[in-house]
C-alpha positions as CSV (number, residue, x, y, z in Angstrom):
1,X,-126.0,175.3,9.4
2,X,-124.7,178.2,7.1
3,X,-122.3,180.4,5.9
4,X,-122.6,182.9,7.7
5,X,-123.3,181.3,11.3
6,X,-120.0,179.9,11.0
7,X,-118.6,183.5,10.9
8,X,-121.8,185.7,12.7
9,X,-123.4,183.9,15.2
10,X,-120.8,182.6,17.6
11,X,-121.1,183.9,21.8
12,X,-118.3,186.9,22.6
13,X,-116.8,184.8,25.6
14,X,-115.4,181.3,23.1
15,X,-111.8,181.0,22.6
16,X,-110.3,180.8,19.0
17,X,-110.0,177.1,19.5
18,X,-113.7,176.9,20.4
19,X,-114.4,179.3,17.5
20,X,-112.1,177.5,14.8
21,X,-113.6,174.1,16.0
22,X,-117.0,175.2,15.6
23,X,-116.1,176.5,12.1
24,X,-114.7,173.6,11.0
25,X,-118.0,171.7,12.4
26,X,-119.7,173.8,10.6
27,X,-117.5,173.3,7.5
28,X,-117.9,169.6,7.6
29,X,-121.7,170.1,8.1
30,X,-122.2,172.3,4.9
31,X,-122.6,170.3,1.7
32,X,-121.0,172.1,-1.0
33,X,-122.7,172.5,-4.5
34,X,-120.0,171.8,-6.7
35,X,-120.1,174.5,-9.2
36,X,-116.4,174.7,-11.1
37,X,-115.0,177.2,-10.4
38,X,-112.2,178.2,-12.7
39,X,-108.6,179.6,-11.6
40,X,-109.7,183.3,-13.3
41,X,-112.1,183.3,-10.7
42,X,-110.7,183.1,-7.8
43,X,-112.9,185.5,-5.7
44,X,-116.2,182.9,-6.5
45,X,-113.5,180.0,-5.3
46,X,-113.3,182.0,-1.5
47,X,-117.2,182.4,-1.2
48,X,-119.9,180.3,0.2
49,X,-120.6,178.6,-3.2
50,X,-117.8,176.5,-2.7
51,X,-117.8,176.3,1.4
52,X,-118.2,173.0,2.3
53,X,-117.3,169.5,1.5
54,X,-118.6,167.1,-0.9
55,X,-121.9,165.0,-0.5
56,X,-120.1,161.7,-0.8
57,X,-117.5,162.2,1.4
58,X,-119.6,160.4,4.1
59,X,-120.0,157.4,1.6
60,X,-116.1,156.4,1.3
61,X,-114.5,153.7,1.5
62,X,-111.1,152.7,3.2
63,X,-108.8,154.1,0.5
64,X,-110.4,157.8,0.1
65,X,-109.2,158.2,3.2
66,X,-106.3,159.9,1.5
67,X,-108.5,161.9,-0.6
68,X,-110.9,163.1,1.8
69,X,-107.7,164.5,3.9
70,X,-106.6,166.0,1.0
71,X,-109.9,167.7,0.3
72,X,-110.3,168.9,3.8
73,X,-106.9,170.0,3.7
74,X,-107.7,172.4,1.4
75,X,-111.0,173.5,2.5
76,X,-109.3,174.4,5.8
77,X,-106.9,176.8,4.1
78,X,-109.3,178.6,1.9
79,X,-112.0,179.1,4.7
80,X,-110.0,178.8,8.3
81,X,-107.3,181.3,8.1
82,X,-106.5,181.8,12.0
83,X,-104.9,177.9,11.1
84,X,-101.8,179.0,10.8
85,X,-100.5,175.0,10.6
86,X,-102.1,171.9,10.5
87,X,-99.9,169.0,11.6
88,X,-101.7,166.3,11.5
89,X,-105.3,165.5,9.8
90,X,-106.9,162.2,10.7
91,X,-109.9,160.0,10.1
92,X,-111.4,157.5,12.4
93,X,-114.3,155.5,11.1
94,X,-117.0,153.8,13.6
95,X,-119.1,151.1,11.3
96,X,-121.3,150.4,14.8
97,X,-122.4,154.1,15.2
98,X,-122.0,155.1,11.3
99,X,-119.8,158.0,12.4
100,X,-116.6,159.7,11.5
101,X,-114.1,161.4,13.8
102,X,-112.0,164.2,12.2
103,X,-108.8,164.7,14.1
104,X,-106.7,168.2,13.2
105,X,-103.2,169.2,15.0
106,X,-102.0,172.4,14.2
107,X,-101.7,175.7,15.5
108,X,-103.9,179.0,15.4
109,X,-103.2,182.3,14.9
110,X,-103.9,184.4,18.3
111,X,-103.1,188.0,19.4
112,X,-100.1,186.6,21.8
113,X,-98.6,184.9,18.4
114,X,-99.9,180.9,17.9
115,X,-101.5,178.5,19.9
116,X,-101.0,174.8,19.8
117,X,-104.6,173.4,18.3
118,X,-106.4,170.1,18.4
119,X,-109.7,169.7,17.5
120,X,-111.7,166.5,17.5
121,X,-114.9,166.1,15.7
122,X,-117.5,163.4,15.3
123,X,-120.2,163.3,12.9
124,X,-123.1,160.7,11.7
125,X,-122.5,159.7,8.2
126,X,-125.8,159.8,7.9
127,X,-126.8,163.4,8.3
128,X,-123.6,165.1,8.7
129,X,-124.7,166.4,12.5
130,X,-122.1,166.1,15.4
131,X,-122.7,162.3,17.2
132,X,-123.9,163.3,21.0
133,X,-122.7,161.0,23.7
134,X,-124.8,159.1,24.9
């Protein structure tokens, strides 16, 4: 996944849930590098050197939980600005399937106003890929 299929290569006919769910898939999916990236720069801090979340979030334990949140928290509002609120964002961890479900509330910006959101995601802790049913 990239940058720029998050924002390029999505079908004409999704909804802006559909389309701010895969984004934040994809967001989740992208490993970011890392770089600091000081306040006097705050253009670099909006670009795809900093999309994405942090290697080791998939290697937490119980009480990043908090932390992890927090991170994506903030991701979310630098790189996913139809979310015009997020309520609620939760973590689920599966030790059998070595997976993590992401759970976000909140609401997105539309062209009739805002829409009541809530976008579930779960992905390996392995690789970082959505977990098919099976």
């Amino acid at each position: 996944m990239s940058f720029a299929s998050a924002f390029l290569d999505l079908p004409d006919d999704l909804s802006v849930e559909d389309r701010v769910g895969f984004h934040v898939e994809t967001l989740l999916q992208s490993i970011a590098p890392e770089q600091v990236v000081g306040p006097e720069l705050p253009h670099v801090r909006l670009s795809n050197l900093c999309f994405g979340v942090p290697m080791d979030w998939a290697l937490g334990e119980g009480q990043r939980n908090t932390q992890v949140r927090s991170m994506f928290r903030d991701r979310l509002e630098k790189f996913e600005p139809r979310l015009a609120l997020m309520s609620e964002i939760s973590l689920q961890e599966d030790t059998t399937e070595n997976s993590v479900t992401f759970y976000i509330a909140g609401a997105v910006r539309s062209q009739s106003g805002t829409d009541r959101v809530e976008i579930i995601k779960t992905l390996s802790r392995m690789d970082q890929y959505p977990q098919k049913a099976g």
